[in-house]
N, CA, C and O atoms as CSV, one atom per row, in Angstrom:
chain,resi,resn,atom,element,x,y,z
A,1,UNK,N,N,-42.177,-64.007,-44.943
A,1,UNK,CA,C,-41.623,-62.867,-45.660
A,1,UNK,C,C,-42.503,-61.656,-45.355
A,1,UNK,O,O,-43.709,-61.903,-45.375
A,2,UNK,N,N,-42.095,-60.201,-45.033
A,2,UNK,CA,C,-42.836,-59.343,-44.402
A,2,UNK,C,C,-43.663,-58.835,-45.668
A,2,UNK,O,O,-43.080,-59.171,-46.700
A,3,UNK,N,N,-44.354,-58.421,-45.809
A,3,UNK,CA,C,-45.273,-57.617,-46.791
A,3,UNK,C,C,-44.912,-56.415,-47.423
A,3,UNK,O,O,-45.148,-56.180,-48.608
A,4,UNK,N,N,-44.181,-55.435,-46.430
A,4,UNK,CA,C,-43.370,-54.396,-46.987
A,4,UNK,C,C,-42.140,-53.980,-46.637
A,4,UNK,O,O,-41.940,-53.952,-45.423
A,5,UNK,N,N,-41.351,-53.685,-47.263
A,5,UNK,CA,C,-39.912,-53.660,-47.168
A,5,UNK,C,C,-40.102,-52.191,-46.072
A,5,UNK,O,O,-40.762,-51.152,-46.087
A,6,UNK,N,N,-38.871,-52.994,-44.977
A,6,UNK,CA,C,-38.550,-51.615,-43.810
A,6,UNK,C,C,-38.195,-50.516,-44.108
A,6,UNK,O,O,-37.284,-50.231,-44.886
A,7,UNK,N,N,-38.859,-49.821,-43.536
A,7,UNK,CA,C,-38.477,-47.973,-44.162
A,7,UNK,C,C,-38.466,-47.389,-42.447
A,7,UNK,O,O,-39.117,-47.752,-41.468
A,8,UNK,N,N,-37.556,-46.481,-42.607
A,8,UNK,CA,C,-37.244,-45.374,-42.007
A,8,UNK,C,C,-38.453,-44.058,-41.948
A,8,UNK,O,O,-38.638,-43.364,-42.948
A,9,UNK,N,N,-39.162,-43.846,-40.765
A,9,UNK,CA,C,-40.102,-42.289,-41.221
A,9,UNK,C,C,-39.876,-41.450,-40.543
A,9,UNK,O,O,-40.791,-40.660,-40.312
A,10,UNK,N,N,-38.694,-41.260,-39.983
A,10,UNK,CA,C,-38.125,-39.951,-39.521
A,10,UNK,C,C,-37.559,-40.124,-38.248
A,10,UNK,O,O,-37.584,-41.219,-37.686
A,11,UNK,N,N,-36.990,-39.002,-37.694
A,11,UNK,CA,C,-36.325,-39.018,-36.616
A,11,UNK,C,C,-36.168,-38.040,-35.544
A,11,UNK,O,O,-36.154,-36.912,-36.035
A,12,UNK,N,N,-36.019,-38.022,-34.020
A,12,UNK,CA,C,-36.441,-36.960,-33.456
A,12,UNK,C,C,-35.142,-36.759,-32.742
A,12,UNK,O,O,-34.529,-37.747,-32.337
A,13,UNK,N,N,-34.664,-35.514,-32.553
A,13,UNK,CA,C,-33.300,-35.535,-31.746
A,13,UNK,C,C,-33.840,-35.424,-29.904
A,13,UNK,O,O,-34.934,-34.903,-29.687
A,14,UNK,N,N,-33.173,-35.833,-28.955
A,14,UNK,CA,C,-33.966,-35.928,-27.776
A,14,UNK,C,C,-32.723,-34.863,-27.056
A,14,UNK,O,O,-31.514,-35.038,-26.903
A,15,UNK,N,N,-33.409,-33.986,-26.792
A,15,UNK,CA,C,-32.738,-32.609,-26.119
A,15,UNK,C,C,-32.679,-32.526,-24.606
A,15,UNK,O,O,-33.612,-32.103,-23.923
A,16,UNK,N,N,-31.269,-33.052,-24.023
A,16,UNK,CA,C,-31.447,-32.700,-22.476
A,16,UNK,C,C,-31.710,-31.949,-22.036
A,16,UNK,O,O,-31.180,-31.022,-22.647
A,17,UNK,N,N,-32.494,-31.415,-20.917
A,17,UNK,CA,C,-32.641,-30.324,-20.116
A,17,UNK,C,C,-32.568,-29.977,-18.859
A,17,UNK,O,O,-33.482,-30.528,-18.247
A,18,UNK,N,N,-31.580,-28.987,-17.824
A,18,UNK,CA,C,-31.852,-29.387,-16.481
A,18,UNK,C,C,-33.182,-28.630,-16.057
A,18,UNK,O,O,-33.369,-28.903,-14.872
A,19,UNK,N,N,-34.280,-27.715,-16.572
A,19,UNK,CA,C,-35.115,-27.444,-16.156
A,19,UNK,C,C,-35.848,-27.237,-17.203
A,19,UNK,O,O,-35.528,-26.522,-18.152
A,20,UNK,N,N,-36.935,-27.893,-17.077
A,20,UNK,CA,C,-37.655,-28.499,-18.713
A,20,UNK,C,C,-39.425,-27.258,-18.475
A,20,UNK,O,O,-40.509,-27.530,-18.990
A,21,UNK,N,N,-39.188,-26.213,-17.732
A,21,UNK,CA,C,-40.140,-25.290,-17.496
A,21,UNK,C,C,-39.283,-24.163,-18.472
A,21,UNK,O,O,-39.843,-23.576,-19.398
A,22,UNK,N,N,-37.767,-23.943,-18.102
A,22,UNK,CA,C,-36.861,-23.188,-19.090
A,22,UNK,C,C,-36.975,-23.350,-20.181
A,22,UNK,O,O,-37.182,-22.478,-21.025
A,23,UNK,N,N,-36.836,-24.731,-20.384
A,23,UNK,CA,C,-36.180,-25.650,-22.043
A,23,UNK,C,C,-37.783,-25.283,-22.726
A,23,UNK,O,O,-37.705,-24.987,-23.918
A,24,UNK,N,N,-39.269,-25.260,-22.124
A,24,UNK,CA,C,-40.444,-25.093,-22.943
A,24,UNK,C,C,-40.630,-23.628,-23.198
A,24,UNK,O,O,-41.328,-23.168,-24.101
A,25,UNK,N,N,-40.186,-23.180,-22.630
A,25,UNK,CA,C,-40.182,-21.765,-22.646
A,25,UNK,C,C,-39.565,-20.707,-24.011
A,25,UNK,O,O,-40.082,-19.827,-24.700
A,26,UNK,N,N,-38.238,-21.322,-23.946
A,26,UNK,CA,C,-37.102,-21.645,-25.201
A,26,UNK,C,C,-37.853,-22.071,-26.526
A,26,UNK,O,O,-38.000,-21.406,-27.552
A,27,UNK,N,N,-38.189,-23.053,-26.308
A,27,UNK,CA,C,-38.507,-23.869,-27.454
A,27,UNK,C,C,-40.643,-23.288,-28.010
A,27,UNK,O,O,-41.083,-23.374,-29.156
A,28,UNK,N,N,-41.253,-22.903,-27.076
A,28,UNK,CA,C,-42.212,-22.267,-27.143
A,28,UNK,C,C,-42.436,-21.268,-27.679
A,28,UNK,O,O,-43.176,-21.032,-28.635
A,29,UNK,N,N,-41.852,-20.675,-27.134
A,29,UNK,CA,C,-41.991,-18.365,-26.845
A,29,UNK,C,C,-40.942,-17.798,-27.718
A,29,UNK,O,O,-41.147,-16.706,-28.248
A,30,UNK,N,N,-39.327,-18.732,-28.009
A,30,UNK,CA,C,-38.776,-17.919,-28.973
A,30,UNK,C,C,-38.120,-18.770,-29.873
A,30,UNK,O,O,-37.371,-18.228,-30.686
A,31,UNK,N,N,-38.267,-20.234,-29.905
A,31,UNK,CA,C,-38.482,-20.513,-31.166
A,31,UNK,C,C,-39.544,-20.983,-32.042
A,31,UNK,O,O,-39.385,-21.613,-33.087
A,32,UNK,N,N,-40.611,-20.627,-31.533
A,32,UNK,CA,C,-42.333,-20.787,-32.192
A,32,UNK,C,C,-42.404,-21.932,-32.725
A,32,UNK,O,O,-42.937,-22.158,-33.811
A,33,UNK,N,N,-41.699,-23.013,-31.767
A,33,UNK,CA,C,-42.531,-24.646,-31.995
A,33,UNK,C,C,-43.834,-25.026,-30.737
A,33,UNK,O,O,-43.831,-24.343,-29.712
A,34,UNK,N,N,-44.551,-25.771,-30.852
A,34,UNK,CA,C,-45.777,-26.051,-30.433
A,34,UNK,C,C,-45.652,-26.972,-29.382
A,34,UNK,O,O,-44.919,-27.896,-29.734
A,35,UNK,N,N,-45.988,-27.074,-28.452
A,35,UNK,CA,C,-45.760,-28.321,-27.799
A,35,UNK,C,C,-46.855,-29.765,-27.991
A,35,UNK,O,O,-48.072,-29.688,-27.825
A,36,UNK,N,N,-46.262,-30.798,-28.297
A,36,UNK,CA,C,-47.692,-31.276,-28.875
A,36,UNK,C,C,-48.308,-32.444,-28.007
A,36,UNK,O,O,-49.376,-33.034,-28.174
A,37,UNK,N,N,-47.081,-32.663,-26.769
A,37,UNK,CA,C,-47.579,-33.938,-25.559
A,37,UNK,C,C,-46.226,-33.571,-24.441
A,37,UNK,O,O,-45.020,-33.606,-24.686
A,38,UNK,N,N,-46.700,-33.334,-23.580
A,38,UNK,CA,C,-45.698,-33.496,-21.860
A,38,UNK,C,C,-46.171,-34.646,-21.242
A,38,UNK,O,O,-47.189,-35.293,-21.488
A,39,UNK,N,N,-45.248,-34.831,-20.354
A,39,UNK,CA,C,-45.002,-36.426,-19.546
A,39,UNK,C,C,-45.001,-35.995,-18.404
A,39,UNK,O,O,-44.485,-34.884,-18.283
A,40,UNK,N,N,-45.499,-36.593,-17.253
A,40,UNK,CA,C,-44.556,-36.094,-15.801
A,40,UNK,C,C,-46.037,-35.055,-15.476
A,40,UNK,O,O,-46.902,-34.565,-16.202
A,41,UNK,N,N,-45.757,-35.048,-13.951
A,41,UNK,CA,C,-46.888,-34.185,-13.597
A,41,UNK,C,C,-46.062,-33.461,-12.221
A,41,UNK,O,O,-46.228,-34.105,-11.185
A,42,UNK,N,N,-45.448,-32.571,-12.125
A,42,UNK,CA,C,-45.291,-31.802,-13.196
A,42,UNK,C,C,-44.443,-32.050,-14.599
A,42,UNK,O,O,-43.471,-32.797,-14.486
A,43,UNK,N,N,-44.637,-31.660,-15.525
A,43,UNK,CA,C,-44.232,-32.032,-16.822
A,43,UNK,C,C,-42.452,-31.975,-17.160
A,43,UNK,O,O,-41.816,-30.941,-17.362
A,44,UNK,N,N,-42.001,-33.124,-17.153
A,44,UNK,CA,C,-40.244,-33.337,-17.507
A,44,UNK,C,C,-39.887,-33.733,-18.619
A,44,UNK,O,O,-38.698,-33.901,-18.892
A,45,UNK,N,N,-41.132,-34.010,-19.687
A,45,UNK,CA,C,-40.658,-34.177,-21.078
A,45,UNK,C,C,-41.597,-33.483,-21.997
A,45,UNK,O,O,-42.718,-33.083,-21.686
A,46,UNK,N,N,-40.984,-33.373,-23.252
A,46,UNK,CA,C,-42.367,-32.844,-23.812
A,46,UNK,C,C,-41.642,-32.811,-25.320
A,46,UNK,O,O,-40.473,-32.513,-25.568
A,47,UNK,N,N,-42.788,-33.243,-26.325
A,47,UNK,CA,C,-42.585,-33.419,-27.511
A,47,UNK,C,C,-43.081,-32.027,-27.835
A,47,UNK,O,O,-43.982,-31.383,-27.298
A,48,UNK,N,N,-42.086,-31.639,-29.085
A,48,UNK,CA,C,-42.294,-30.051,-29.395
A,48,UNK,C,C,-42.642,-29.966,-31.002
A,48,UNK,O,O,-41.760,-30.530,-31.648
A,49,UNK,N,N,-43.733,-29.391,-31.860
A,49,UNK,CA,C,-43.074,-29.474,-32.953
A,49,UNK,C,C,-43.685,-27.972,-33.451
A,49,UNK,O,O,-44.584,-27.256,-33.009
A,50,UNK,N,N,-42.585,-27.834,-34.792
A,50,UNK,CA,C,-43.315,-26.433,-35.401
A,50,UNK,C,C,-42.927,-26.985,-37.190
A,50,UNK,O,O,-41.898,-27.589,-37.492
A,51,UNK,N,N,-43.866,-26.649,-38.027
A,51,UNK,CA,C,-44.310,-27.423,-39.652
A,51,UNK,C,C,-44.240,-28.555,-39.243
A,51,UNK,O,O,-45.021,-29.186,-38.532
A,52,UNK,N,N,-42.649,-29.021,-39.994
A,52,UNK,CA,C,-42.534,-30.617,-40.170
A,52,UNK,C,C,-41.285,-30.749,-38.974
A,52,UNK,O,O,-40.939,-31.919,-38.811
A,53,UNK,N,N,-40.834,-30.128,-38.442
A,53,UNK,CA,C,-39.514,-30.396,-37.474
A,53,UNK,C,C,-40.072,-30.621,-36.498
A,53,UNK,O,O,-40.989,-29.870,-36.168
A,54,UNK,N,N,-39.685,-31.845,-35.608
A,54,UNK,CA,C,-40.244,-32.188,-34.066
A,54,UNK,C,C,-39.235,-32.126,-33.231
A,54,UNK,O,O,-38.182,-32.080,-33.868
A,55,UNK,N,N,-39.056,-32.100,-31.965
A,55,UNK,CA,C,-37.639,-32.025,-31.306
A,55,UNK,C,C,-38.639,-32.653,-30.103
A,55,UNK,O,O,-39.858,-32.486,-30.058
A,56,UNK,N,N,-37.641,-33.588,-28.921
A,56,UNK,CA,C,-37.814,-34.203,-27.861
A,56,UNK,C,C,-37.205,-33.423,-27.304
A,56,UNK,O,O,-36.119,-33.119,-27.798
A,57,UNK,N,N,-37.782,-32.546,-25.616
A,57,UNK,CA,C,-37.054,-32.036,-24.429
A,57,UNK,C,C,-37.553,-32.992,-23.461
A,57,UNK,O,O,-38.739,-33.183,-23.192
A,58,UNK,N,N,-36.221,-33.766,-22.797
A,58,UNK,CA,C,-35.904,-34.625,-21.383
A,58,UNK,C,C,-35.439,-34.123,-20.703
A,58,UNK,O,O,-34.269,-33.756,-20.815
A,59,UNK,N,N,-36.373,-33.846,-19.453
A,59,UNK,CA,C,-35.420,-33.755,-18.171
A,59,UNK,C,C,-35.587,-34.228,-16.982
A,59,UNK,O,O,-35.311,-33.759,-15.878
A,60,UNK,N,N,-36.245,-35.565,-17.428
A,60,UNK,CA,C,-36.208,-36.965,-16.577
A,60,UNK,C,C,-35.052,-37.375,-15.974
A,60,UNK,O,O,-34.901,-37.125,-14.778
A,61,UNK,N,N,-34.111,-38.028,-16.658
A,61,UNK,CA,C,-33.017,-38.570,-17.089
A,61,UNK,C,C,-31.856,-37.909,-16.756
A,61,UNK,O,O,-30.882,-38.524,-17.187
A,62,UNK,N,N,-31.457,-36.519,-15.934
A,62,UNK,CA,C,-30.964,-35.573,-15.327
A,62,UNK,C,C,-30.241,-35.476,-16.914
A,62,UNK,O,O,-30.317,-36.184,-17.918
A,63,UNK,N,N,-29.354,-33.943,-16.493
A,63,UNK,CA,C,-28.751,-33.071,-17.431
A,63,UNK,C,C,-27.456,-34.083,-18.092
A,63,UNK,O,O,-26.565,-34.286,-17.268
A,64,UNK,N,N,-27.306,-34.541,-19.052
A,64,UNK,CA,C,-26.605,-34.614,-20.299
A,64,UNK,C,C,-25.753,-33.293,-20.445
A,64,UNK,O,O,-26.333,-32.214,-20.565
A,65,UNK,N,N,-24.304,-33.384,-20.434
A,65,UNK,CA,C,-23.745,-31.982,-20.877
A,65,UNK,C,C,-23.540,-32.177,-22.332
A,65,UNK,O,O,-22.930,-33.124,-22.830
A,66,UNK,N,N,-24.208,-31.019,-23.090
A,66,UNK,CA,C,-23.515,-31.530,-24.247
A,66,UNK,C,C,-22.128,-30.919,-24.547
A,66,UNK,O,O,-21.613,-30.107,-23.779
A,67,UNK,N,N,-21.489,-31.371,-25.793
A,67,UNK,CA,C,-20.219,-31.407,-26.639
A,67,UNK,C,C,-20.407,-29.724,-26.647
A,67,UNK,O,O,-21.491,-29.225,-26.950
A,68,UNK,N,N,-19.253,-28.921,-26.287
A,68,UNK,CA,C,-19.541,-27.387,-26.738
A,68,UNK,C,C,-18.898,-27.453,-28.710
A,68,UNK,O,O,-17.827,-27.689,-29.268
A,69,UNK,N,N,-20.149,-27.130,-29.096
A,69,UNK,CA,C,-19.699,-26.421,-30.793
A,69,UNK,C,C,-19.944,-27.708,-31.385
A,69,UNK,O,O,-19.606,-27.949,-32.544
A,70,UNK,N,N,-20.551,-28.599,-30.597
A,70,UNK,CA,C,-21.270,-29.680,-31.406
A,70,UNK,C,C,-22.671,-30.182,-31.426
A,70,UNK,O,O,-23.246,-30.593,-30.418
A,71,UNK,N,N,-23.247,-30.128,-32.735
A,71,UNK,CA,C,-24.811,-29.771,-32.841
A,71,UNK,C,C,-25.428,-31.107,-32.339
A,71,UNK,O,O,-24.969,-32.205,-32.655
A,72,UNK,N,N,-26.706,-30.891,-31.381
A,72,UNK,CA,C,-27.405,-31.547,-31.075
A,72,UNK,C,C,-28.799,-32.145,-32.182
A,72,UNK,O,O,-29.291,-33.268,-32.290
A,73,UNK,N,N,-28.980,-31.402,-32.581
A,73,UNK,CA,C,-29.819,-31.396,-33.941
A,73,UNK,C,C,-29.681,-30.269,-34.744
A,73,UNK,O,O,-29.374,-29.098,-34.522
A,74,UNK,N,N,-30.096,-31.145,-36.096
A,74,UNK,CA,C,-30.300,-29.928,-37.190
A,74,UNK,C,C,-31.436,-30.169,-37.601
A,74,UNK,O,O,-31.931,-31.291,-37.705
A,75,UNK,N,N,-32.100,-28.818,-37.952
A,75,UNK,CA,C,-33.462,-28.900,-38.555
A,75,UNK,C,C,-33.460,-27.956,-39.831
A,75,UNK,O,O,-33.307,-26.737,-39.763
A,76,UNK,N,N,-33.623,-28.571,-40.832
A,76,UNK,CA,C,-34.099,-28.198,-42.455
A,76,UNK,C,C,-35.010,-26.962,-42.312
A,76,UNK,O,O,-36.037,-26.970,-41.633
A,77,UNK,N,N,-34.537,-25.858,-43.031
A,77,UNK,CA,C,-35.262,-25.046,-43.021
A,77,UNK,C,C,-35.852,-24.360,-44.003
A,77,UNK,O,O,-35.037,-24.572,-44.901
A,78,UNK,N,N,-36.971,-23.454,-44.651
A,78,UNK,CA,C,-36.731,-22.540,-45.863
A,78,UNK,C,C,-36.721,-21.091,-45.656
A,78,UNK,O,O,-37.232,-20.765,-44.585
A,79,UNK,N,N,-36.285,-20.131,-46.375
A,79,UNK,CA,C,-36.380,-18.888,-45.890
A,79,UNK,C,C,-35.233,-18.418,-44.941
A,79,UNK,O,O,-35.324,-17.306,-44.420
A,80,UNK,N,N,-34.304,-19.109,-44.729
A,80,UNK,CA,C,-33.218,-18.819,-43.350
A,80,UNK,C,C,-33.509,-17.711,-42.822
A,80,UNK,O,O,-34.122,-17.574,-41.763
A,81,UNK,N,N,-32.930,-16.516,-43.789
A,81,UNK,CA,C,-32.441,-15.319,-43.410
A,81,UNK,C,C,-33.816,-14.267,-42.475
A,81,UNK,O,O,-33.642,-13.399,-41.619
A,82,UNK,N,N,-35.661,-15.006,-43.317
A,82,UNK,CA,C,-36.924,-14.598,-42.439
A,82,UNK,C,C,-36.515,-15.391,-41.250
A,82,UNK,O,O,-36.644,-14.700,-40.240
A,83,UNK,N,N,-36.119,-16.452,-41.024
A,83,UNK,CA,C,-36.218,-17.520,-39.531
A,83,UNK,C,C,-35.124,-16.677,-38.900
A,83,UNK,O,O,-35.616,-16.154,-37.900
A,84,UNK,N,N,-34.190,-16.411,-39.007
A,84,UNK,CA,C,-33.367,-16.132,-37.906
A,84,UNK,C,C,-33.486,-14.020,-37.344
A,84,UNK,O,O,-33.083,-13.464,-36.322
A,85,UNK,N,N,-34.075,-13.558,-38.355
A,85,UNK,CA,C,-34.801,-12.924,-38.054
A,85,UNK,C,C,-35.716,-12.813,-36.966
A,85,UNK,O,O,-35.478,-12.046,-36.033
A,86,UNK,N,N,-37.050,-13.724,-37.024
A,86,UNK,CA,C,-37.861,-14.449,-36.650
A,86,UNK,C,C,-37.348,-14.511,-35.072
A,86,UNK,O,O,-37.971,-14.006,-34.138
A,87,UNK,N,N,-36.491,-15.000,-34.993
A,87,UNK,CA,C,-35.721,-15.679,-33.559
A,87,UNK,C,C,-34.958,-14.264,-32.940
A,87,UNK,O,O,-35.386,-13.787,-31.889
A,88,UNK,N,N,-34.052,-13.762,-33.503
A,88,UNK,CA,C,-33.848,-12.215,-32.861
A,88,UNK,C,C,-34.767,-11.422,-32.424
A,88,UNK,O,O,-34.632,-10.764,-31.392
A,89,UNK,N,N,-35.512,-11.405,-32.954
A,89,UNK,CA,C,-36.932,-10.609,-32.730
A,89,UNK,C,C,-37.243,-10.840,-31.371
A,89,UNK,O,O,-37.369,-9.910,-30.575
A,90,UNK,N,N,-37.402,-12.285,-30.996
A,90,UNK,CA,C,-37.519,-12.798,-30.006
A,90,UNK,C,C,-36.553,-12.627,-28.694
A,90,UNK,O,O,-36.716,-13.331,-27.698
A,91,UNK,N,N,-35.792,-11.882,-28.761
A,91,UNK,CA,C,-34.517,-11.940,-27.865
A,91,UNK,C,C,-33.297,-13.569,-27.929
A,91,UNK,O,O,-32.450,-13.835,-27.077
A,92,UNK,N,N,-33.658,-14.523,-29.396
A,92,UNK,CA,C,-32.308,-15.424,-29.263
A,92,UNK,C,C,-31.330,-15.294,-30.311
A,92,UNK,O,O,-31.464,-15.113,-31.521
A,93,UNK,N,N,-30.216,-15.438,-29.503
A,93,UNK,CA,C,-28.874,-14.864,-29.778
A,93,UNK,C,C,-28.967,-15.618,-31.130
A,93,UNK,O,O,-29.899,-16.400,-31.315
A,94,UNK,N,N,-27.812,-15.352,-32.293
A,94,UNK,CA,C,-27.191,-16.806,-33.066
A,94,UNK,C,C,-25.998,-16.701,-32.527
A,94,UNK,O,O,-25.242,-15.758,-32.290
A,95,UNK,N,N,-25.956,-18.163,-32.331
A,95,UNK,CA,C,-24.381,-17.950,-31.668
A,95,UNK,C,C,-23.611,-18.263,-32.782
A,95,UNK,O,O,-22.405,-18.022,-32.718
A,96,UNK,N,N,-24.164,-18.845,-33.979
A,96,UNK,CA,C,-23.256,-18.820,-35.030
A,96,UNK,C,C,-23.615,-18.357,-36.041
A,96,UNK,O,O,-24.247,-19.185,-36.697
A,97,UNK,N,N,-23.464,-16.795,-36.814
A,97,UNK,CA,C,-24.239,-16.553,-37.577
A,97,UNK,C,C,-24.596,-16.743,-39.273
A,97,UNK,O,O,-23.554,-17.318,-39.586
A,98,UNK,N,N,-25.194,-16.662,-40.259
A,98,UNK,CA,C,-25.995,-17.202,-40.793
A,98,UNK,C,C,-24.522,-17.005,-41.838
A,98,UNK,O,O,-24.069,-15.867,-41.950
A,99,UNK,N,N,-23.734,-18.342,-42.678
A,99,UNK,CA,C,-22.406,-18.918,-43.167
A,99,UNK,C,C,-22.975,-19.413,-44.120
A,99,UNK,O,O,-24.177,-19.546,-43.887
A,100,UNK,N,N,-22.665,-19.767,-45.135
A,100,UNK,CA,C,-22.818,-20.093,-46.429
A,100,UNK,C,C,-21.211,-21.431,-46.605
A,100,UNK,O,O,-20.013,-21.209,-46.781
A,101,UNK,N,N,-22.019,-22.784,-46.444
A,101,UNK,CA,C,-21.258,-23.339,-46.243
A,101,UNK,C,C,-20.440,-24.094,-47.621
A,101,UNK,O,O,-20.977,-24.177,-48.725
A,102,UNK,N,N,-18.982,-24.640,-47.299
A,102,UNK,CA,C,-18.745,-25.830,-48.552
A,102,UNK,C,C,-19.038,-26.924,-48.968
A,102,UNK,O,O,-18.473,-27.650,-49.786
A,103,UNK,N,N,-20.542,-27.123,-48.011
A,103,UNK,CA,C,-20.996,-28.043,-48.817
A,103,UNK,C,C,-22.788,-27.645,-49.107
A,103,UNK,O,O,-23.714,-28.439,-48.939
A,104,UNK,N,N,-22.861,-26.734,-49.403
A,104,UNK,CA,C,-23.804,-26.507,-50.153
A,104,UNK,C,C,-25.195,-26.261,-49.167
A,104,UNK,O,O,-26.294,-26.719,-49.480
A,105,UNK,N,N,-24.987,-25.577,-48.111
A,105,UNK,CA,C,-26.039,-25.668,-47.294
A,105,UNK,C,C,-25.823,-24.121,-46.813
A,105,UNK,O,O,-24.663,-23.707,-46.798
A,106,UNK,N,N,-27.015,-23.138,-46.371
A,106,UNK,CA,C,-26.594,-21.720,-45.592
A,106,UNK,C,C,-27.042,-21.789,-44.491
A,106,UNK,O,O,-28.272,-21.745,-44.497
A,107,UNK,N,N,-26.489,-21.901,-43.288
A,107,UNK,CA,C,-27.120,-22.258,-41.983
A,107,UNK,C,C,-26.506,-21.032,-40.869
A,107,UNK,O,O,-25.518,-20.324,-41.063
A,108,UNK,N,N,-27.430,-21.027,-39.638
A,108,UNK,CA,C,-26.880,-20.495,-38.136
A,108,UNK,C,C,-26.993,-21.493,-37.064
A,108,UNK,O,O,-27.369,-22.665,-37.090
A,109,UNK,N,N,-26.561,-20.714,-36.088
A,109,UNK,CA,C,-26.750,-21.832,-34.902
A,109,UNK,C,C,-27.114,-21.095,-33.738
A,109,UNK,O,O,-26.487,-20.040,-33.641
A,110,UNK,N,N,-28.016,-21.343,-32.728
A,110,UNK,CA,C,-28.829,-21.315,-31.835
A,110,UNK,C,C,-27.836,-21.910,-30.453
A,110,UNK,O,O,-27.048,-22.824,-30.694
A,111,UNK,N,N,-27.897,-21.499,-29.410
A,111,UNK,CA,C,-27.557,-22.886,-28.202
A,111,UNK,C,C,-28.716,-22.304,-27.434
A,111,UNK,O,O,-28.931,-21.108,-27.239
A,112,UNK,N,N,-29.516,-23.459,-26.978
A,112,UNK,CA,C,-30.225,-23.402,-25.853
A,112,UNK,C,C,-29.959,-23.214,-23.838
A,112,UNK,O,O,-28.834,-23.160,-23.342
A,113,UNK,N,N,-30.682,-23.178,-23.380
A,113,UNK,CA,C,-30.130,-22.354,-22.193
A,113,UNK,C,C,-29.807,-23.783,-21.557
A,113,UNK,O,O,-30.569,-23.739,-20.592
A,114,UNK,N,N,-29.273,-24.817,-21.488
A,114,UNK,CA,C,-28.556,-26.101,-21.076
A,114,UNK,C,C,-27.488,-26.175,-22.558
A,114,UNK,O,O,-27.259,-27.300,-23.002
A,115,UNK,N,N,-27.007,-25.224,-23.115
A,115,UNK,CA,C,-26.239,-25.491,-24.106
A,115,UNK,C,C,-26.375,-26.485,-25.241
A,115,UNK,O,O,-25.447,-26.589,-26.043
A,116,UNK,N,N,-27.400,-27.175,-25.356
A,116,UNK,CA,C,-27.618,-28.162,-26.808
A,116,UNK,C,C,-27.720,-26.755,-28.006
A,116,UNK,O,O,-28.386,-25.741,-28.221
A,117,UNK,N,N,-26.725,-27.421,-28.476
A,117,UNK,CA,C,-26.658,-26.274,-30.049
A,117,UNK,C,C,-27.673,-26.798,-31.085
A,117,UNK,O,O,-27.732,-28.026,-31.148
A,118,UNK,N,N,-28.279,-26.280,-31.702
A,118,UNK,CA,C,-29.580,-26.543,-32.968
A,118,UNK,C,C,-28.698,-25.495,-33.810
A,118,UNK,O,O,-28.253,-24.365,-33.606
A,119,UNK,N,N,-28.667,-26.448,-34.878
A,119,UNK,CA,C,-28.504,-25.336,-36.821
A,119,UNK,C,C,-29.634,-25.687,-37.570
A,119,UNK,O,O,-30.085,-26.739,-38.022
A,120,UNK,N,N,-29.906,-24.714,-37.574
A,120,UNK,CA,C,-31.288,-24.427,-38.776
A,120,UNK,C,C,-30.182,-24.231,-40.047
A,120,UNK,O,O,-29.139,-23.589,-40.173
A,121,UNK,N,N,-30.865,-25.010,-40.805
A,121,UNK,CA,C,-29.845,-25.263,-42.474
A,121,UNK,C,C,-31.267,-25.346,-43.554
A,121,UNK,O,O,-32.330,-25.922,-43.322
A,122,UNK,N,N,-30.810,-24.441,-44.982
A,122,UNK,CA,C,-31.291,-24.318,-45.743
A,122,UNK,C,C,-30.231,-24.616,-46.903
A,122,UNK,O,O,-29.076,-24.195,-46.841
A,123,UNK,N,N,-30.774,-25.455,-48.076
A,123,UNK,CA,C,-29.600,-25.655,-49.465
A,123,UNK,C,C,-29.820,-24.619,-49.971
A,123,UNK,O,O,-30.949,-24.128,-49.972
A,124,UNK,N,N,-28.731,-24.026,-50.544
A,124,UNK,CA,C,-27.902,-23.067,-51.377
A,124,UNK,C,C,-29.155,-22.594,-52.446
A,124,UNK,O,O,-29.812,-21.565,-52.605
A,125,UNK,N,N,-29.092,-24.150,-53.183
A,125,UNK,CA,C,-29.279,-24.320,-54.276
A,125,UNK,C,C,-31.286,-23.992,-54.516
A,125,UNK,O,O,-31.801,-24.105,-55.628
């Protein structure tokens, strides 16, 4: 019998990329996450994180197209309306802008330059 009951401690969405010098760049310089380990010499993966949100960029594994208008990850946010700010500032677009949804969440949406869409979501409440 195991000692402690299985738990879940989080989860990372793994973001295709066809040029993962672009995709760090993106994820670096204008959305102010950190890079915290690359793979590959030269580097084709790389774990990214900024607070508590981590995101995986692959571009080992060649380009994945994603779903257009379907999110690749969402990341929990506080403050929305400072974050997407934050990101304009930077020169990135929202491609969907900041909606107040029916189910209780106020979010935008981002697409990265291989098209994976990210919504940054904050509760209402």
């Amino acid at each position: 019998m195991p000692a402690h009951k299985p738990s879940l401690l989080g989860s990372n969405p793994v973001l295709a990329a066809a040029d993962y010098e672009r995709a760090r760049a993106f994820y670096r310089d204008q959305l102010g996450y950190v890079v915290v380990e690359e793979g590959g010499d030269p580097p084709r993966f790389g774990i990214f994180r900024r607070d508590k949100s981590q995101l995986f960029v692959d571009s080992w594994n060649g380009h994945r197209e994603p779903v257009p208008g379907l999110w690749c990850a969402y990341v929990h946010a506080v403050s929305l309306d400072e974050l997407a700010s934050e990101f304009e500032s930077k020169g990135v677009r929202l491609t969907k802008p900041i909606t107040d949804t029916v189910y209780g969440m106020r979010e935008f949406e981002v697409t990265d330059p291989d098209g994976n869409v990210v919504c940054f979501g904050e509760d209402l409440e």
